[in-house]
C-alpha positions in Angstrom: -38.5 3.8 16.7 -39.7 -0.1 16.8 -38.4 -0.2 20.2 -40.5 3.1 21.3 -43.7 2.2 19.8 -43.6 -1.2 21.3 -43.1 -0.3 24.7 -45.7 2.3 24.1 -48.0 -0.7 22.7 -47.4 -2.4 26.2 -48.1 0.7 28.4 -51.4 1.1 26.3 -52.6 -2.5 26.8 -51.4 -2.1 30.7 -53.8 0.6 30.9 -56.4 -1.7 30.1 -55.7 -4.3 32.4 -55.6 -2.1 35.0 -59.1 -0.7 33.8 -60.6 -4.0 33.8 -59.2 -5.2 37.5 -59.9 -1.6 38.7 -62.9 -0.1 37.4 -64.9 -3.1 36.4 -64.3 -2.7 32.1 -65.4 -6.1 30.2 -62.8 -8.8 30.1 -63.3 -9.2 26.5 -61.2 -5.9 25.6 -58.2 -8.2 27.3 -58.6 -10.7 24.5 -58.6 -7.8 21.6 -56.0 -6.1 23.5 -53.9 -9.2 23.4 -54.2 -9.6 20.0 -53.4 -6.0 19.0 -50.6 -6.0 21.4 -49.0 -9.6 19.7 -49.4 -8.5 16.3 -47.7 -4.9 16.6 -45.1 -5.8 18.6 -44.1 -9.0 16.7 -46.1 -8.8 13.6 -44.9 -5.7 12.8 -41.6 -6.4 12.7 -42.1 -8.8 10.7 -44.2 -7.3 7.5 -41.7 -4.4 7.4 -39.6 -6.5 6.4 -41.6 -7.6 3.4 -41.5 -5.9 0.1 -44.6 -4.6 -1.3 -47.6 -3.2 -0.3 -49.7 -6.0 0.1 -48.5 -7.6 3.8 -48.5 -3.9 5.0 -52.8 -3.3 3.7 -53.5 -6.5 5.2 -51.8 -5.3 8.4 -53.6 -2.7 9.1 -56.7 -3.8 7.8 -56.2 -6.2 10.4 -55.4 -3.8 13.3 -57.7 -1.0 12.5 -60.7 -3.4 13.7 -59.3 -4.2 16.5 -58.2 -1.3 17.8 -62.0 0.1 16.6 -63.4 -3.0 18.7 -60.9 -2.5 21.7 -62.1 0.9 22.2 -65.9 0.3 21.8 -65.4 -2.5 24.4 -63.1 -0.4 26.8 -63.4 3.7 25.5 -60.0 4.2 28.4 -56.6 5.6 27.4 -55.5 2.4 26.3 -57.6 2.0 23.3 -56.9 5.6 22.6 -53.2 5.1 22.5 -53.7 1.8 20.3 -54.8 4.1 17.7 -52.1 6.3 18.0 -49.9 3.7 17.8 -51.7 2.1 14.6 -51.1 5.7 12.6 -47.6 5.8 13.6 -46.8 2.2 12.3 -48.6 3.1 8.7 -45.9 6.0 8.6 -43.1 4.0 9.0 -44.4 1.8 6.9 -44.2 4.1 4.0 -47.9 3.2 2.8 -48.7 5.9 0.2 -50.2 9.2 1.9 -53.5 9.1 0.8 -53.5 5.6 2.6 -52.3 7.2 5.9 -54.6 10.2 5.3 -58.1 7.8 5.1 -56.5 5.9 8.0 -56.1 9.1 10.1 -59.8 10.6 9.3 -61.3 7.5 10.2 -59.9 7.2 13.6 -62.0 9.6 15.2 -65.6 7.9 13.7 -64.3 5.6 16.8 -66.6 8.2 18.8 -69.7 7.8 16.6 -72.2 6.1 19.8 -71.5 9.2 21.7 -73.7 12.3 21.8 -72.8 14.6 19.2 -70.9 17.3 21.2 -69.0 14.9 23.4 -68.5 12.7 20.0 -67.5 16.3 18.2 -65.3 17.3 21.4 -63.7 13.7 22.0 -63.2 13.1 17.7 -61.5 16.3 17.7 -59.2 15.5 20.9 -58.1 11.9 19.3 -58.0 13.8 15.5 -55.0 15.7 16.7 -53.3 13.4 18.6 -53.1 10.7 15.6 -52.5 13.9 13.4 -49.6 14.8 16.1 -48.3 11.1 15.9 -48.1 11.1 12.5 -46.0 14.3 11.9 -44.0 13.1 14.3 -42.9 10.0 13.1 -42.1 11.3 9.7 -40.0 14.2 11.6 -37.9 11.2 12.9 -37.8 8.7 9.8 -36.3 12.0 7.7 -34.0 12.7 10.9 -32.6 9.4 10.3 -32.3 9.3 6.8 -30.5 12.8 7.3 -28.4 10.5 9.7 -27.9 7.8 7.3 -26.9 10.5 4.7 -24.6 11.8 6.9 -22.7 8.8 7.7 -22.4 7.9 3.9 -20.8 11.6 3.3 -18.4 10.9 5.8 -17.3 7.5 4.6 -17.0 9.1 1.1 -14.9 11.9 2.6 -12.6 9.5 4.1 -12.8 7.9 0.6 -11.6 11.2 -0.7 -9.1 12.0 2.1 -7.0 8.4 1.5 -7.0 9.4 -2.1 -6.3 12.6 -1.7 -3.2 11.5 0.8 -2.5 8.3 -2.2 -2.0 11.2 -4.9 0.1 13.5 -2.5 2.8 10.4 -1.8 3.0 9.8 -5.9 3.5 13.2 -6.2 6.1 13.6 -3.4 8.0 10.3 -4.7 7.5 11.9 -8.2 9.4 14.9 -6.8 11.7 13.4 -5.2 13.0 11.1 -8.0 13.3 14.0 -10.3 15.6 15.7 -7.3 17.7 12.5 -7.2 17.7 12.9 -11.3 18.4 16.2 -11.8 20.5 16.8 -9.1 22.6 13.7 -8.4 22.5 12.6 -12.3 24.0 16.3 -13.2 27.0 16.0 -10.4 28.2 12.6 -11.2 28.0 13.5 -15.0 30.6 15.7 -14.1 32.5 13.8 -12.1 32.8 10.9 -14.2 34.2 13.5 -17.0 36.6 15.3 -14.4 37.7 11.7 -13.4 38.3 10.6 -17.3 40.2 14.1 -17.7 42.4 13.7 -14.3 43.5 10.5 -15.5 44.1 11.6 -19.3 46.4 13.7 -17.9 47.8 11.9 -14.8 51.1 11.0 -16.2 52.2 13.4 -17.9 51.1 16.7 -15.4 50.5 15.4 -12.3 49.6 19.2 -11.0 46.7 19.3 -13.9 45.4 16.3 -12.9 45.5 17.0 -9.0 43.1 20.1 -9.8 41.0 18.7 -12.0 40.2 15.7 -9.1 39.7 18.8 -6.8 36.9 19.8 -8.7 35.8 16.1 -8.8 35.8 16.0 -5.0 34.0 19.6 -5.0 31.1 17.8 -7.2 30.7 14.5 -5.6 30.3 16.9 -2.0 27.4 18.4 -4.5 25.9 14.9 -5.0 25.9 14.3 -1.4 24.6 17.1 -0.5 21.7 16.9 -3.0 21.2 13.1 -2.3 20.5 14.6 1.7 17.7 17.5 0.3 16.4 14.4 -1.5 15.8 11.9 1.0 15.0 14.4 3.8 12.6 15.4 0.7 13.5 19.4 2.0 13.0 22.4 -0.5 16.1 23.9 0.9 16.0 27.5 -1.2 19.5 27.9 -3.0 20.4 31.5 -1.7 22.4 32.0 -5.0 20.4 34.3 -7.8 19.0 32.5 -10.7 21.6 34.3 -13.7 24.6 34.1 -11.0 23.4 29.9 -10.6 23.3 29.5 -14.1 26.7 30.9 -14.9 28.4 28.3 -12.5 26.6 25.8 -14.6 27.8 26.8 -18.0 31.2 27.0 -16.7 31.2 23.3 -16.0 29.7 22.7 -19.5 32.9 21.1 -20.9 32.1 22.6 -24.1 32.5 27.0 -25.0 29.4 28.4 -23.5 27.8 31.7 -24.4 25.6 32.9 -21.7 22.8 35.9 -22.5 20.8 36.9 -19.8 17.7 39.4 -21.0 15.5 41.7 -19.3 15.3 43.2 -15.8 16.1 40.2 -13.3 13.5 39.6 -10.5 13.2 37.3 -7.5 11.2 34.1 -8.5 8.8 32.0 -6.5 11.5 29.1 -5.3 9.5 26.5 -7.4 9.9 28.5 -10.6 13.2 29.5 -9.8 13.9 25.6 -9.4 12.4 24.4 -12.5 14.5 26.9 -14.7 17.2 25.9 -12.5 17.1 22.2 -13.3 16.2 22.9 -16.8 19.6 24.7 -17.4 21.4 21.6 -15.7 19.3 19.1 -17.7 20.0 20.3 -20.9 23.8 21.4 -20.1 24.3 17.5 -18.9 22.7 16.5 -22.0 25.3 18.4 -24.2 28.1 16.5 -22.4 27.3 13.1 -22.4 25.3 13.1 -25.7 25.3 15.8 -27.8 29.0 15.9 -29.3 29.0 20.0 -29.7 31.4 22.3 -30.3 29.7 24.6 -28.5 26.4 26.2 -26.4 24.4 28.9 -25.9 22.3 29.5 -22.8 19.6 32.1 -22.5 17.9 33.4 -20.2 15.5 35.7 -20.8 13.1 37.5 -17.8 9.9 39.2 -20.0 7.1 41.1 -18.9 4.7 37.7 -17.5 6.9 35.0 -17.5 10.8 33.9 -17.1 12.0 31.6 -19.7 15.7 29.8 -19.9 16.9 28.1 -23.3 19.9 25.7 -23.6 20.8 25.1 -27.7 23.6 23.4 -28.8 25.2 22.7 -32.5 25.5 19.5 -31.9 24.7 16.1 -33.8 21.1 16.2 -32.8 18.9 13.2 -33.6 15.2 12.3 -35.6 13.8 11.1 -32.3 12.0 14.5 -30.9 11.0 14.9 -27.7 13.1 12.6 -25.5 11.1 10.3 -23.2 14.2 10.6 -20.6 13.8 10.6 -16.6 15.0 14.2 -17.1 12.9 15.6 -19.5 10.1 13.8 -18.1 10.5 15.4 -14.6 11.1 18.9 -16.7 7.3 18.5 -18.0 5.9 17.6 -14.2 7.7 20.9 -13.0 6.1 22.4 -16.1 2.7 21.8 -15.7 2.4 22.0 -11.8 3.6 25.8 -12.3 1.2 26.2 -15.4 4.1 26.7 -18.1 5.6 24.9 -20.5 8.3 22.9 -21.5 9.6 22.4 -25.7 12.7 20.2 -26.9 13.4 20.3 -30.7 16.1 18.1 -32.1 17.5 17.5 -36.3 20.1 15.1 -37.6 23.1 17.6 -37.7 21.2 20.5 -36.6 22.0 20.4 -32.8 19.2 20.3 -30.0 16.8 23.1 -28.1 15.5 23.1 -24.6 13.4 25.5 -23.0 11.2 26.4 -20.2 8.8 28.6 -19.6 7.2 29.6 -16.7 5.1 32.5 -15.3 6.7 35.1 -13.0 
């Protein structure tokens, strides 16, 4: 905008020159020219970049004069288009409106030595055309604020994008080390109790312990194959119904398990059907390497709004609640992304509780 009224400054005081060399116009409106022309090319960069009003007033205190003198000197284009000029520069500015407003209806009283209906007709004329300047330059200074705007909501958009792509890896690593947990932790459980059992029994029935190891080989291909889903971080869906998956897991308990399955069974959404998954593997491997029970009950119970699965044990139990585990902490992320819940209860003596609940 600097750039455009300058060079529009220069073609105004060209105008002149050539009025003076051409049609005879007094020398004199060179010198005012000049001025006008120094001062709002390179004085006006300059005070707008002071703070304040005061540099501005003085400004165009100074250049309203000029341009008035100019004009009575040489009444061409040129002067004409100083003016113009002069109410552009107060807009961009920023003076207050009231300030631009007295400097825009006293533009035209530059016509005041000619008869009154050329000085009404010619008033008028250069009336509008500040008028027109004006509007215009505000146009552009909010066109580039909306610019500026713009720009700044795009940078904070990228802002939010990165963050958004920040949360999305934490919550992919978060997934994928509760895979590694619940999945890999589970398998090698058993396989380090199949292992201890082959070679309790090693010596004196070799054929026991060959089949028991058979089952530790079948398990460790498990681990492997969950460690792969894991670190290809693939939700591979287990083809295997939910009651069917859960009675494979109670057989490897180690300990009697009672299984109770409740209500009409449904296809699940794979998350959900994953969560009660895990949950039934979580609490059964909890039972074998801590819980010391004679024996467990798992439920699973498909109601009206929601499927819930419950693994209680009669166990030793403990005082310490709610376990702050890898597993159970994984349990309550699955939870609350699928907007259910999760509850483990635990008493000296009195065994331990875990349940999920989800909606479906």
């Amino acid at each position: 905008m600097n750039r455009a009224l300058g060079v529009l400054t220069c073609g105004a005081f060209l105008s002149i020159v050539l009025g003076v060399l051409g049609s005879g116009e007094p020398v004199l409106s060179l010198v005012f020219g000049a001025i006008f022309l120094v001062l709002a090319t390179a004085g006006f960069g300059w005070v707008r970049t002071r703070g304040g009003w005061a540099w501005p007033a003085a400004y165009v205190g100074v250049q309203l004069p000029l341009a008035f003198v100019t004009f009575t000197i040489s009444a061409g284009v040129g002067a004409t288009l100083f003016l113009v000029v002069l109410v552009s520069q107060c807009v961009l500015l920023r003076l207050p409106l009231p300030v631009i407003a007295l400097v825009i209806a006293v533009v035209p009283l530059v016509h005041l030595g000619m008869s009154l209906g050329e000085g009404l007709r010619e008033g008028l004329g250069t009336l509008v055309s500040v008028l027109f300047a004006a509007v215009i330059t505000e146009l552009l200074l909010r066109e580039q604020r909306s610019r500026g705007e713009l720009a700044e909501a795009h940078e904070k958009l990228r802002d939010y994008a990165t963050q958004a792509e920040r949360l999305a890896t934490a919550q992919e690593r978060n997934r994928v080390a509760r895979d590694i947990h619940d999945g890999l932790g589970h398998s090698l459980t058993v396989v380090q109790m199949q292992v201890k059992a082959a070679r309790a029994v090693l010596p004196t029935d070799p054929d026991k312990a060959d089949e028991v190891l058979a089952k530790a080989q079948e398990q460790a291909e498990n681990a492997l194959s969950e460690v792969r889903r894991s670190v290809k971080a693939l939700r591979e869906p287990r083809s295997t119904p939910l009651a069917d998956a859960v009675r494979a897991l109670a057989s490897e308990a180690g300990v009697p398990a009672e299984i109770t399955v409740s209500g009409t069974e449904r296809p699940l959404p794979e998350q959900h059907r994953e969560a009660l998954f895990r949950t039934a593997q979580e609490g059964l491997t909890n039972v074998r390497k801590h819980a010391g029970a004679d024996r467990v009950e798992l439920v699973l119970d498909y109601a009206d709004a929601s499927v819930r699965v419950v693994v209680r044990d009669d166990g030793a139990g403990s005082d310490g609640g709610a376990s702050s585990g890898f597993g159970l902490l994984g349990l309550r992320e699955r939870a609350e992304q699928l907007g259910g819940k999760l509850d483990f209860t635990s008493a000296p003596g009195e065994g331990s509780a875990l349940s999920m609940e989800v909606p479906g």
